[in-house]
C-alpha beads as a LAMMPS data file, in Angstrom:
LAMMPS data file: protein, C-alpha beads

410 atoms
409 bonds

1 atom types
1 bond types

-500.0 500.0 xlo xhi
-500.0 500.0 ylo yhi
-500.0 500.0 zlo zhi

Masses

1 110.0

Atoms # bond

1 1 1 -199.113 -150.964 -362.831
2 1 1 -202.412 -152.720 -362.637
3 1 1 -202.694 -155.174 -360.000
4 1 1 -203.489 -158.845 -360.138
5 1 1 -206.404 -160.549 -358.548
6 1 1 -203.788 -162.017 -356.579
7 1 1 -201.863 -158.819 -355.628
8 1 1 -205.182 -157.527 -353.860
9 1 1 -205.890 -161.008 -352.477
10 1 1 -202.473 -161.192 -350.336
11 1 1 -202.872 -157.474 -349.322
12 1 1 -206.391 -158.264 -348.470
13 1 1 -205.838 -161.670 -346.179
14 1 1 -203.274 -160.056 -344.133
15 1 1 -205.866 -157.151 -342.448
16 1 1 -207.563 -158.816 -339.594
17 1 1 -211.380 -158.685 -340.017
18 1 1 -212.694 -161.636 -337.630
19 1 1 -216.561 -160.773 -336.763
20 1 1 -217.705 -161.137 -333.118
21 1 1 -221.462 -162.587 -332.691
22 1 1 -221.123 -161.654 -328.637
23 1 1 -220.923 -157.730 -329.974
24 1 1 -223.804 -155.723 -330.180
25 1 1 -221.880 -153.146 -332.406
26 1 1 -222.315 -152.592 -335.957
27 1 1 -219.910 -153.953 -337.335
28 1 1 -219.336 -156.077 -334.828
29 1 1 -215.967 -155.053 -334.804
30 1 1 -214.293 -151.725 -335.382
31 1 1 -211.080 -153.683 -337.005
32 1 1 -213.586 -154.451 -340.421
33 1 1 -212.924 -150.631 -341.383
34 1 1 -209.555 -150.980 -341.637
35 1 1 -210.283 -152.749 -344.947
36 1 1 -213.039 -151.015 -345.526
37 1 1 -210.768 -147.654 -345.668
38 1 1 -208.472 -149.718 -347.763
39 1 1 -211.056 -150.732 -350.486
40 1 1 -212.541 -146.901 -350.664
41 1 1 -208.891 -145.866 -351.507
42 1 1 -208.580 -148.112 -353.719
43 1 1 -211.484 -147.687 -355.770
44 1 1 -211.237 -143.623 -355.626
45 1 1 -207.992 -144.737 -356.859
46 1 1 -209.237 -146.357 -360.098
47 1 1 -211.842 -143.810 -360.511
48 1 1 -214.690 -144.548 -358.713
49 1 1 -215.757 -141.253 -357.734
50 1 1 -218.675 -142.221 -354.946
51 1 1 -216.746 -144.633 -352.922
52 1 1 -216.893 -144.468 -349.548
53 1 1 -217.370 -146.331 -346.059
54 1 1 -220.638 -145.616 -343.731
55 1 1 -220.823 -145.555 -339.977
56 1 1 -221.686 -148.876 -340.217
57 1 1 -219.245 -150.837 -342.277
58 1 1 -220.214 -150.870 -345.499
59 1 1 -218.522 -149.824 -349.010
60 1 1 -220.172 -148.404 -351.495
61 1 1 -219.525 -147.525 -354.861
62 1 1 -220.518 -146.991 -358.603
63 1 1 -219.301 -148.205 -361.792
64 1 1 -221.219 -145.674 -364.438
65 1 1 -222.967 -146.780 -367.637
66 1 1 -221.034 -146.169 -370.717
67 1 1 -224.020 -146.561 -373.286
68 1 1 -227.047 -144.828 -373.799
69 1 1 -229.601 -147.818 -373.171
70 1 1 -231.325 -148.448 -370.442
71 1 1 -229.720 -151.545 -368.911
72 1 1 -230.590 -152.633 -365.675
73 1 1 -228.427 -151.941 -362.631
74 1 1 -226.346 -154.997 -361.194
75 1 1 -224.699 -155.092 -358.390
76 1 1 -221.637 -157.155 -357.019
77 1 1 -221.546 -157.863 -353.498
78 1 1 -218.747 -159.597 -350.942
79 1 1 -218.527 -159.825 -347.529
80 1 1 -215.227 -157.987 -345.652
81 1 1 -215.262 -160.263 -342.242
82 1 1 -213.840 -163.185 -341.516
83 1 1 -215.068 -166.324 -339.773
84 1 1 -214.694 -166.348 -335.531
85 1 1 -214.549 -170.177 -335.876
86 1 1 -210.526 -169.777 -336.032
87 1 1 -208.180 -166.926 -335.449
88 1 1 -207.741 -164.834 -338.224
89 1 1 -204.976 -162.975 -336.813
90 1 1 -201.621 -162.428 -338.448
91 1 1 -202.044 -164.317 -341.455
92 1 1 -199.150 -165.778 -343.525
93 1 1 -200.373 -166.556 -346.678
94 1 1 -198.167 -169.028 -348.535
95 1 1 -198.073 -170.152 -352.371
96 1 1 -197.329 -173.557 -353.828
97 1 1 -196.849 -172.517 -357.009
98 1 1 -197.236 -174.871 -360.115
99 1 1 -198.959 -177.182 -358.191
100 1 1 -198.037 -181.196 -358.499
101 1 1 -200.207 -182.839 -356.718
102 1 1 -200.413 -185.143 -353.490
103 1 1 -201.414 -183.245 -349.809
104 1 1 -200.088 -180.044 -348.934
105 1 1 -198.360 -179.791 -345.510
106 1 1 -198.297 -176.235 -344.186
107 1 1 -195.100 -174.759 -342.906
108 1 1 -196.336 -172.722 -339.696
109 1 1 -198.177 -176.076 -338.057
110 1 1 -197.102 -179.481 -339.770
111 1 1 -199.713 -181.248 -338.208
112 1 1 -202.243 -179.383 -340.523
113 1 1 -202.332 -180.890 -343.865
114 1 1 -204.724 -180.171 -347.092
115 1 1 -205.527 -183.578 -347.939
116 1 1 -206.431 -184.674 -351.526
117 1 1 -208.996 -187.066 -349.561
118 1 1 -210.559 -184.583 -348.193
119 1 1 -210.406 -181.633 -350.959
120 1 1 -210.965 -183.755 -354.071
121 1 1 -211.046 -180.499 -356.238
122 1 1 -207.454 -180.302 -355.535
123 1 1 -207.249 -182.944 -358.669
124 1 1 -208.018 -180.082 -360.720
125 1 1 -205.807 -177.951 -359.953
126 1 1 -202.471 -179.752 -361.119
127 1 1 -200.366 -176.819 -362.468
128 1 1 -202.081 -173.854 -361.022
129 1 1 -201.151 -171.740 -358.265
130 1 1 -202.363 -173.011 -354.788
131 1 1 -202.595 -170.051 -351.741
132 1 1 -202.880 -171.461 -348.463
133 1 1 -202.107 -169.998 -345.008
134 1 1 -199.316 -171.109 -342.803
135 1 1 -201.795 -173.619 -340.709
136 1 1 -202.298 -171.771 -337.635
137 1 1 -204.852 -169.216 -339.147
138 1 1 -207.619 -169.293 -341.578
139 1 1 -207.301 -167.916 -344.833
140 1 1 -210.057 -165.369 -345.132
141 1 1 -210.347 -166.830 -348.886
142 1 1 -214.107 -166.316 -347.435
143 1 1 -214.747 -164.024 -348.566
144 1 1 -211.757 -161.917 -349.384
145 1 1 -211.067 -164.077 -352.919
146 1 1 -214.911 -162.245 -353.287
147 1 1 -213.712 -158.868 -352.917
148 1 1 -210.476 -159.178 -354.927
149 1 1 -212.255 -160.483 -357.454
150 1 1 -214.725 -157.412 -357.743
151 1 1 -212.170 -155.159 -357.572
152 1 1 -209.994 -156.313 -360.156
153 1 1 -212.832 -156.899 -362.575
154 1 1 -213.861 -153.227 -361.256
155 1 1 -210.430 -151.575 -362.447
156 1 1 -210.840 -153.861 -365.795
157 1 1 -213.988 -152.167 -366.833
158 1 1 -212.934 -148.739 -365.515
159 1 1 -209.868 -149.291 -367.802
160 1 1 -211.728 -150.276 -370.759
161 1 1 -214.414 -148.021 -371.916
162 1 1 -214.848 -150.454 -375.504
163 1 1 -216.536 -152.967 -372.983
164 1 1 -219.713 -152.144 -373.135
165 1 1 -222.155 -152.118 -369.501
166 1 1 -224.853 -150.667 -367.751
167 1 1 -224.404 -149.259 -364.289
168 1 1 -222.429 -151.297 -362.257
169 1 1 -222.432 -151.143 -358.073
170 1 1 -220.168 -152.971 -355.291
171 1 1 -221.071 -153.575 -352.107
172 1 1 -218.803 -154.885 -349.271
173 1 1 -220.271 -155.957 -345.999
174 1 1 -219.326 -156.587 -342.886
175 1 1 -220.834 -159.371 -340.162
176 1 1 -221.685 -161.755 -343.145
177 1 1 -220.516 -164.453 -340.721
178 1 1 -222.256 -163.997 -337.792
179 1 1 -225.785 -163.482 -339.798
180 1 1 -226.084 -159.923 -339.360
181 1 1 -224.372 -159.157 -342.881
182 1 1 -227.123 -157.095 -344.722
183 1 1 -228.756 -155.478 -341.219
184 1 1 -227.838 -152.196 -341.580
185 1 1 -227.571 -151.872 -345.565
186 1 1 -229.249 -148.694 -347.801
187 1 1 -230.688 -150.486 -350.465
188 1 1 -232.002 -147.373 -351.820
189 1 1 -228.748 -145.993 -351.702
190 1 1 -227.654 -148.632 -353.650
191 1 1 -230.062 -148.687 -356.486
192 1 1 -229.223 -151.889 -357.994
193 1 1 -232.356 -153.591 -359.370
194 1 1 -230.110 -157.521 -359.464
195 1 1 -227.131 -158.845 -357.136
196 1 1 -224.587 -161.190 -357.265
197 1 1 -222.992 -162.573 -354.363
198 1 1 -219.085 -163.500 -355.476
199 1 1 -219.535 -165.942 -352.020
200 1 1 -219.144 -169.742 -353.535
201 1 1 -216.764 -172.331 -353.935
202 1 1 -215.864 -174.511 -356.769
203 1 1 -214.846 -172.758 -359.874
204 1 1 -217.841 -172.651 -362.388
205 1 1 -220.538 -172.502 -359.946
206 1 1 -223.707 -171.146 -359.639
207 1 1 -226.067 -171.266 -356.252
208 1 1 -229.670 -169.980 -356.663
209 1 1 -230.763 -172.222 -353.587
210 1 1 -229.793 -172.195 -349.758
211 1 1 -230.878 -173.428 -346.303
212 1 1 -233.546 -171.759 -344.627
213 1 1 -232.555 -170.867 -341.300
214 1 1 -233.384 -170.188 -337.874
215 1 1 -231.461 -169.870 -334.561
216 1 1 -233.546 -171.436 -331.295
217 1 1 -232.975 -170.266 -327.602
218 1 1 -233.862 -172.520 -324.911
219 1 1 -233.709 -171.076 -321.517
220 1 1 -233.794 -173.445 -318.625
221 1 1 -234.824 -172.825 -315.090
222 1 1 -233.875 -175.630 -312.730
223 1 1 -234.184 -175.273 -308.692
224 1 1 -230.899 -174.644 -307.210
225 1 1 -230.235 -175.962 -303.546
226 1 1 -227.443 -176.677 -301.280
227 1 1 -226.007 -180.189 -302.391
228 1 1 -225.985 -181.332 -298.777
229 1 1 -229.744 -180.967 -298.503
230 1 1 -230.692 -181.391 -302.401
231 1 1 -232.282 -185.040 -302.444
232 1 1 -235.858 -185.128 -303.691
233 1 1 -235.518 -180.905 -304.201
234 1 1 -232.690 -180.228 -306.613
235 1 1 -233.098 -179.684 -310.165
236 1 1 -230.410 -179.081 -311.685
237 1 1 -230.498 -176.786 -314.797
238 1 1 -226.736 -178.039 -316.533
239 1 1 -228.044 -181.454 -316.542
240 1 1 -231.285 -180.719 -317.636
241 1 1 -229.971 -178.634 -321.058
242 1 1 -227.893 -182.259 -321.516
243 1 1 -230.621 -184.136 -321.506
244 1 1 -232.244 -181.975 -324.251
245 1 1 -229.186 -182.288 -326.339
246 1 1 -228.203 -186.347 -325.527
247 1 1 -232.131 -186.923 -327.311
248 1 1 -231.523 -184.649 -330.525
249 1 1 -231.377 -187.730 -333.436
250 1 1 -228.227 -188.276 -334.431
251 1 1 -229.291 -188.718 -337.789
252 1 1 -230.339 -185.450 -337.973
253 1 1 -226.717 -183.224 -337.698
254 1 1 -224.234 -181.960 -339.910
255 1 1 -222.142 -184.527 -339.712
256 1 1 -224.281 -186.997 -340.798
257 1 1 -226.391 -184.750 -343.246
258 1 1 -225.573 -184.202 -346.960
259 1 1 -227.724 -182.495 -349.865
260 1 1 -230.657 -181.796 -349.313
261 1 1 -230.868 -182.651 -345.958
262 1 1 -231.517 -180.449 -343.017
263 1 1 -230.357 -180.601 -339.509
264 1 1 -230.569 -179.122 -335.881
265 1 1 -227.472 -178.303 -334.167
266 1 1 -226.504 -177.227 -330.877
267 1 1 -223.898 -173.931 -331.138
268 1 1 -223.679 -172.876 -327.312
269 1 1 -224.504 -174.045 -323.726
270 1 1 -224.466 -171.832 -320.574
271 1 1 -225.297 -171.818 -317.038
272 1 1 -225.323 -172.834 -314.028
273 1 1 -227.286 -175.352 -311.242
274 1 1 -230.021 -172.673 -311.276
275 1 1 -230.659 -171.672 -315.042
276 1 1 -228.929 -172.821 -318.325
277 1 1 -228.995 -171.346 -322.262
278 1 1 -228.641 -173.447 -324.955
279 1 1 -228.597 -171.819 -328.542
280 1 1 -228.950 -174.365 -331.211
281 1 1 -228.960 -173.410 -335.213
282 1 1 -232.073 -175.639 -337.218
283 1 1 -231.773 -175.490 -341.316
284 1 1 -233.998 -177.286 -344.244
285 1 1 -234.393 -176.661 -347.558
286 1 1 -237.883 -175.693 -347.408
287 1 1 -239.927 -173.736 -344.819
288 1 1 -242.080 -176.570 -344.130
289 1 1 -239.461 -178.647 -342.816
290 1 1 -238.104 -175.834 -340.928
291 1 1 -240.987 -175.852 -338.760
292 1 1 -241.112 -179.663 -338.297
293 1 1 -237.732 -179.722 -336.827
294 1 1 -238.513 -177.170 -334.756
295 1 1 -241.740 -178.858 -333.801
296 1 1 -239.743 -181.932 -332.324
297 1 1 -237.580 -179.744 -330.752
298 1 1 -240.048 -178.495 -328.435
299 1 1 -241.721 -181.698 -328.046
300 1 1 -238.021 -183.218 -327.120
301 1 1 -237.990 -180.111 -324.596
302 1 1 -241.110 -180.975 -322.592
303 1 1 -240.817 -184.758 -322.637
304 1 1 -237.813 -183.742 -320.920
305 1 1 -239.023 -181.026 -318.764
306 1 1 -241.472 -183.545 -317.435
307 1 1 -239.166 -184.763 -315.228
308 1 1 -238.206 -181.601 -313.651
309 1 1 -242.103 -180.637 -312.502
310 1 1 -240.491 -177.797 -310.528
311 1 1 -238.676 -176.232 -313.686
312 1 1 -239.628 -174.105 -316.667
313 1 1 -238.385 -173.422 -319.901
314 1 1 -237.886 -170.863 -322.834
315 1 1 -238.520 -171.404 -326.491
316 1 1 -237.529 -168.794 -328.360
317 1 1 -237.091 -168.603 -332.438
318 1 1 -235.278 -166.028 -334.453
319 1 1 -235.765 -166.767 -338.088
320 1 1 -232.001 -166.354 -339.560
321 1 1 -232.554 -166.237 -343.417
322 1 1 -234.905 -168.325 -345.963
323 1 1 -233.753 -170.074 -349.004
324 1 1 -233.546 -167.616 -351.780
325 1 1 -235.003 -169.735 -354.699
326 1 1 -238.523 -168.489 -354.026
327 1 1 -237.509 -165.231 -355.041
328 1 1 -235.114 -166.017 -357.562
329 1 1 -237.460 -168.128 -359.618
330 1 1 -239.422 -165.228 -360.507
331 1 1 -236.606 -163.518 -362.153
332 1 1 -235.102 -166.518 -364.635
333 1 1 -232.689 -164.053 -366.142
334 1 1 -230.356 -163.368 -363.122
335 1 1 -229.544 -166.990 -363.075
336 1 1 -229.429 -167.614 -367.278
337 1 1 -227.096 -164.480 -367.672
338 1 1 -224.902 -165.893 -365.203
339 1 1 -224.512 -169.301 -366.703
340 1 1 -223.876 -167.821 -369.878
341 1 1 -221.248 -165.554 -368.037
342 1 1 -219.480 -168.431 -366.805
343 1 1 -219.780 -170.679 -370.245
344 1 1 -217.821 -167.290 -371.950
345 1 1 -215.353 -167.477 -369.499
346 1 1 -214.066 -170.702 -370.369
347 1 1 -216.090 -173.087 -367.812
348 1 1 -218.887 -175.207 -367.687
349 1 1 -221.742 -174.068 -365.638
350 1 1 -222.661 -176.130 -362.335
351 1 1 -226.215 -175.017 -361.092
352 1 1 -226.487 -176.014 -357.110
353 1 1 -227.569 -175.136 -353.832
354 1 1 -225.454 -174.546 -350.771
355 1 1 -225.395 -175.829 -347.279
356 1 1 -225.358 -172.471 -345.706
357 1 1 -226.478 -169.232 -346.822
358 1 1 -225.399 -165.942 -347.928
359 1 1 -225.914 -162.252 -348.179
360 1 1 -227.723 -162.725 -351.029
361 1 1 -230.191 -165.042 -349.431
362 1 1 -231.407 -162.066 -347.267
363 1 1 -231.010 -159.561 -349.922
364 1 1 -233.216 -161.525 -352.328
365 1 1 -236.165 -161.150 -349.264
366 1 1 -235.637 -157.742 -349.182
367 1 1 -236.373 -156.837 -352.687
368 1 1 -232.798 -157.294 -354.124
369 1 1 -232.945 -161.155 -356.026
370 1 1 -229.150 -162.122 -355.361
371 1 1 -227.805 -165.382 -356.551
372 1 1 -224.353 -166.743 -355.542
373 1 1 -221.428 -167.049 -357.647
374 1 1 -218.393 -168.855 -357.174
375 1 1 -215.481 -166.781 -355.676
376 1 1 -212.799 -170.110 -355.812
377 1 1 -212.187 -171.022 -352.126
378 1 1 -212.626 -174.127 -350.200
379 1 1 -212.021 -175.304 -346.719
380 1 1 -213.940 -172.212 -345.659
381 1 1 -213.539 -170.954 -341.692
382 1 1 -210.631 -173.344 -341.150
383 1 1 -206.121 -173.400 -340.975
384 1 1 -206.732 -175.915 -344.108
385 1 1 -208.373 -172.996 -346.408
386 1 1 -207.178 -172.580 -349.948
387 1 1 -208.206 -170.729 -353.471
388 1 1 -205.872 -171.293 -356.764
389 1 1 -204.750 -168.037 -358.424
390 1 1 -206.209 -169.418 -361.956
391 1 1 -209.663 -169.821 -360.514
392 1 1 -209.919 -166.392 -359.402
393 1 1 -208.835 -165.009 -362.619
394 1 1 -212.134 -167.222 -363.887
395 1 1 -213.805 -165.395 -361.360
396 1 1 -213.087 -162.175 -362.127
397 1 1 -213.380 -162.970 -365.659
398 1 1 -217.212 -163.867 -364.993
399 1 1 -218.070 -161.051 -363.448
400 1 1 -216.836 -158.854 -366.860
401 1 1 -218.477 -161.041 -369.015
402 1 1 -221.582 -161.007 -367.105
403 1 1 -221.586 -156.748 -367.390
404 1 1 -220.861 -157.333 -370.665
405 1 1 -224.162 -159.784 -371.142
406 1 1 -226.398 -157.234 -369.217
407 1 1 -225.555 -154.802 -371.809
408 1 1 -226.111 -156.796 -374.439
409 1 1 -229.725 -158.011 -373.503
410 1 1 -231.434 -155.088 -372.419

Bonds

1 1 1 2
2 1 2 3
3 1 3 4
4 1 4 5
5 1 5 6
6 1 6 7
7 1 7 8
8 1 8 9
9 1 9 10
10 1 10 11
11 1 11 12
12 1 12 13
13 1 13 14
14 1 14 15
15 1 15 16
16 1 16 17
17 1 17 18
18 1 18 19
19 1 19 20
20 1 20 21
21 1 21 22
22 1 22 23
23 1 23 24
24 1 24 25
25 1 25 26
26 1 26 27
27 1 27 28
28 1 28 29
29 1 29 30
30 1 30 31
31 1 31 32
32 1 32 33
33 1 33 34
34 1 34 35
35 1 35 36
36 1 36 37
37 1 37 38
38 1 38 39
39 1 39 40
40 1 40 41
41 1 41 42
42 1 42 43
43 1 43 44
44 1 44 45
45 1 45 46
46 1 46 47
47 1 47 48
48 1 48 49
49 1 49 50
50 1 50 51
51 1 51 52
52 1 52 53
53 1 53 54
54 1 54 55
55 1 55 56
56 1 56 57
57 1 57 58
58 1 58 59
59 1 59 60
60 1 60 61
61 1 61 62
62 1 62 63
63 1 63 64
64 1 64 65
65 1 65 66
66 1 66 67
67 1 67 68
68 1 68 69
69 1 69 70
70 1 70 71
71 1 71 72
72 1 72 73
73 1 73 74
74 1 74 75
75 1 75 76
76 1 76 77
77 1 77 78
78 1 78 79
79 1 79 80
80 1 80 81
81 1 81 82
82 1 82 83
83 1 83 84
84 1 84 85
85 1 85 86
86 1 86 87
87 1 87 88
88 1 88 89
89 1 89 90
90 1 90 91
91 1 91 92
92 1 92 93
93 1 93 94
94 1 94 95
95 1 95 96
96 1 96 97
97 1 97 98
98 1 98 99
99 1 99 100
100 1 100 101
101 1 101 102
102 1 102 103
103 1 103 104
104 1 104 105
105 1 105 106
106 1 106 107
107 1 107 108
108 1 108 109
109 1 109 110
110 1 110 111
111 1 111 112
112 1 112 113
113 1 113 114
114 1 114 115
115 1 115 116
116 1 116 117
117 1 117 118
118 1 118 119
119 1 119 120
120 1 120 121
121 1 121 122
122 1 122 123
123 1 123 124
124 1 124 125
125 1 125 126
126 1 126 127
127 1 127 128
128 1 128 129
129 1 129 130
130 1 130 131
131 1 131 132
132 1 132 133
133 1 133 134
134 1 134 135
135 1 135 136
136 1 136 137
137 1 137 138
138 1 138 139
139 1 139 140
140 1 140 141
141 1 141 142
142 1 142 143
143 1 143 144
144 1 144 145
145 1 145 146
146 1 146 147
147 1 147 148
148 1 148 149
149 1 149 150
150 1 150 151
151 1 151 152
152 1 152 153
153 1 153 154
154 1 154 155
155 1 155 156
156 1 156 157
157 1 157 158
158 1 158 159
159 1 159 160
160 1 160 161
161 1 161 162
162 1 162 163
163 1 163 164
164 1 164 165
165 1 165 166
166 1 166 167
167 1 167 168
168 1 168 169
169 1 169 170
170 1 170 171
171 1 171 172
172 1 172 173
173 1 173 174
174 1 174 175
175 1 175 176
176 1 176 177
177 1 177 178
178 1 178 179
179 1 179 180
180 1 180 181
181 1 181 182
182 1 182 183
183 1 183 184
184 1 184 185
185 1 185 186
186 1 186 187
187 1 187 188
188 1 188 189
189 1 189 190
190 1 190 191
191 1 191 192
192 1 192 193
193 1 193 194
194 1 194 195
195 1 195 196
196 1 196 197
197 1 197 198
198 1 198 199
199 1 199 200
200 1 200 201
201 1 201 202
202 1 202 203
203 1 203 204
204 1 204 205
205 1 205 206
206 1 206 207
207 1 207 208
208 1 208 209
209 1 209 210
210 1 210 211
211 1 211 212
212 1 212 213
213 1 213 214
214 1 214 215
215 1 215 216
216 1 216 217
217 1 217 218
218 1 218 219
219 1 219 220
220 1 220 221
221 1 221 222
222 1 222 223
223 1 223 224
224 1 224 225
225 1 225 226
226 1 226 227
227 1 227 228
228 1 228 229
229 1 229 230
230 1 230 231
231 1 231 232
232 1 232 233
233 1 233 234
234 1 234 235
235 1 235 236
236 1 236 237
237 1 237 238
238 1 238 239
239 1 239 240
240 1 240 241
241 1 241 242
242 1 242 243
243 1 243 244
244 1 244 245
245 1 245 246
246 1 246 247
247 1 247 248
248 1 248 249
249 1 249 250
250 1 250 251
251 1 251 252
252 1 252 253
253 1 253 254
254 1 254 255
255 1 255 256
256 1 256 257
257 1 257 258
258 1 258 259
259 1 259 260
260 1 260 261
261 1 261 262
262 1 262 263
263 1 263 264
264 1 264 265
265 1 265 266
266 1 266 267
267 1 267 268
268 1 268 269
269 1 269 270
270 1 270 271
271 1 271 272
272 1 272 273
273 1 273 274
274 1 274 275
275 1 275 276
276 1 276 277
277 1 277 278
278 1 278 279
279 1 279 280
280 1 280 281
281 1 281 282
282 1 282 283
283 1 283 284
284 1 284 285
285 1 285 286
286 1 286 287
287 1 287 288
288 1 288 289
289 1 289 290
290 1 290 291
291 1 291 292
292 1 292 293
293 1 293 294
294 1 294 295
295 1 295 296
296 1 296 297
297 1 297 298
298 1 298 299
299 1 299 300
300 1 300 301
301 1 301 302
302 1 302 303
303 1 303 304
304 1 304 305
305 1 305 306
306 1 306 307
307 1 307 308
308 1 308 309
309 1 309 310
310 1 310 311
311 1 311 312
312 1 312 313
313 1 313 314
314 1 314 315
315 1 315 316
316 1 316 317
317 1 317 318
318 1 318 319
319 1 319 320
320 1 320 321
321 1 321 322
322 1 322 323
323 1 323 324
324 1 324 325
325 1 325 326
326 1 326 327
327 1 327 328
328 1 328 329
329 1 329 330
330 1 330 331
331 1 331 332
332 1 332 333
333 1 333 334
334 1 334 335
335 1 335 336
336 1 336 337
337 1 337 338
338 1 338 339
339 1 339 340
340 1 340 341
341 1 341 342
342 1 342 343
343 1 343 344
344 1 344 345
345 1 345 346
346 1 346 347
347 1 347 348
348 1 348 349
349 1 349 350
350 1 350 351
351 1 351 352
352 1 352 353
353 1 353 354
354 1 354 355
355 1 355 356
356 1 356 357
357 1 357 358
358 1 358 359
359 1 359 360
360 1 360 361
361 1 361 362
362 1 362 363
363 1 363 364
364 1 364 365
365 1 365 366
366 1 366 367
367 1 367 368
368 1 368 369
369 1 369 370
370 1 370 371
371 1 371 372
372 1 372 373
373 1 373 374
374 1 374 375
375 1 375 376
376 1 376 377
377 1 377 378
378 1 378 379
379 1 379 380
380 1 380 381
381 1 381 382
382 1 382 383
383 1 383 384
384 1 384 385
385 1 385 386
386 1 386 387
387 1 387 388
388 1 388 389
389 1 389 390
390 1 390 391
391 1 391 392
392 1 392 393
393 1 393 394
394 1 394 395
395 1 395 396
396 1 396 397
397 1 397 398
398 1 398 399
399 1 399 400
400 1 400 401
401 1 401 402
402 1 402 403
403 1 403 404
404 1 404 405
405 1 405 406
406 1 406 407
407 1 407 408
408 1 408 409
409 1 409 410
């Protein structure tokens, strides 16, 4: 018997796959190949002759042409980790099936509640199929509603040789969630000429914009004394990394962002009296304001650092991703055959941009243009986390229909 899209996703949710950005392995952690394994099985399974998992994580296989055309080669891509924001260890996914309506207060932790409020998509969802977790994990509906998807739209094609499509691959990453999803990838390997990230949210959606995005390191070097003898000598490192952070404008974080609208945000502080770390994320739509954020940032640094004359500081960038539109402009197709994938499969197409990025905004920088597609969840990296079974079944619907279109235009 065939599975569902559902089927897969409850088998999926249940592996533990939480990333680790304090590892320097790749993956991160050894526990993403226990899907991995799982998905290679699977696909050999279903016919998929070239699937396998590389020493670093990643799953690989080919869907073959079944026409004579040249068509170009697509690939579908998901990531396998989950988020380290919240434990992602033994998951109970539950289902609220036929759903009514009103908030949804999960069994495991009754303090945790999906609010309509707060997830107004929720009011279009009234008879569907609602998964949620039990409230004290997350989901892993990010991205594992991604890679169900693919691999019941996979076993669809394999299944039906009338529907007609060019060469087809799947890639599954790992790390996606700590930035480091696409670091050790063989695009030649791969071969695909086009990707499609199954990575969004809302059912019907199509992303060919993200953040740019670069991580800043600030190392702080204060002048550690004994406390007893400290007045007029001490300078103390912990207090000098707050005073950086109390004079970041608060008009200029996620929470009080929206759109278009970048931010800088601190992620980590360290230390001690004598040195301090503080790792900060900065994102804009464009590259331009990028570099203006980070721009104040250093000038917020050394008005600081002023009044510290015996400390020093380090100001370090590490550019993260960039927003994939550039590329993605250049190749109008990608996105057109996409909207008219998701217009066959019942939906009205929603162009946008997301808050975040993707694989695919890397991927699209290193010669593989790679748009994002919704996958169905919401409440990503949280206990509150859902995806509907319908909107998966759009999902993986879209992702036929779009072989199908590739086919059709070449």
């Amino acid at each position: 018997m065939t599975d569902t899209v559902t089927d897969r996703f409850l088998r999926y949710v249940v592996i533990d796959t939480q990333s680790d950005p304090t590892s320097s392995t790749q993956p991160s952690t050894d526990k993403q190949k226990n899907l991995g394994r799982m998905l290679v099985e699977e696909l050999l399974a279903i016919g998929l002759s070239d699937a396998h998992l590389d020493e670093h994580g990643y799953v690989y296989a080919t869907i073959p042409s079944n026409v004579d055309k040249p068509v170009p080669v697509i690939c579908f891509c998901s990531h396998m980790d989950t988020a380290p924001d919240f434990t992602g260890t033994n998951v109970k996914p539950q289902i609220v099936p036929n759903y009514s309506g009103g908030d949804i207060r999960l069994s495991g932790d009754p303090q945790q509640i999906i609010r309509v409020d707060d997830n107004p998509a929720l009011t279009d969802q009234i008879g569907n199929d609602i998964i949620t977790t039990d409230g004290t994990t997350l989901l892993g509906a990010d991205d594992k509603a991604g890679i169900a998807e693919i691999m019941t739209a996979a076993q669809i094609l394999v299944d039906n040789p009338d529907i007609k499509h060019g060469t087809i691959k799947i890639l599954f990453t790992p790390d996606e969630e700590i930035g480091r999803g696409v670091d050790k990838v063989d695009l030649e390997k791969l071969g695909a000429r086009f990707a499609y990230t199954m990575d969004g949210e809302t059912a019907g959606h199509i992303e060919d914009e993200t953040f740019s995005a670069d991580g800043v390191e600030i190392t702080i070097q204060g002048v550690a004394i004994h406390p007893g003898f400290a007045k007029g000598k001490m300078e103390n490192a912990i207090k000098i990394a707050g005073a950086i952070i109390s004079r970041l404008p608060k008009n200029m974080a996620p929470e009080t962002t929206e759109g278009k609208e970048g931010f800088v945000h601190p992620t980590g502080v360290t230390g001690s009296m004598e040195r301090a770390a503080l790792n900060l994320i900065v994102r804009d739509f464009n590259d331009g304001g990028l570099a203006a954020k980070e721009a104040m940032l250093e000038r917020i640094i050394k008005e600081v650092m002023a009044d510290y004359p015996g400390s020093s500081y380090g100001f370090k960038v590490k550019p993260q991703y960039r927003n994939m539109k550039a590329i993605l402009d250049r190749h109008p197709e990608i996105i057109e055959n996409a909207v008219e994938a998701i217009r066959r499969a019942g939906m009205e197409p929603v162009r946008g941009s997301i808050r975040g990025g993707t694989d695919g905004s890397r991927l699209s920088f290193m010669s593989l243009p790679c748009p994002n597609i919704f996958a169905g969840g919401h409440a990503f990296h949280s206990p509150l986390e859902w995806v509907s079974r319908q909107d998966m079944e759009k999902a993986v619907k879209t992702i036929v229909e779009l072989a199908k279109i590739w086919e059709e235009r070449a």
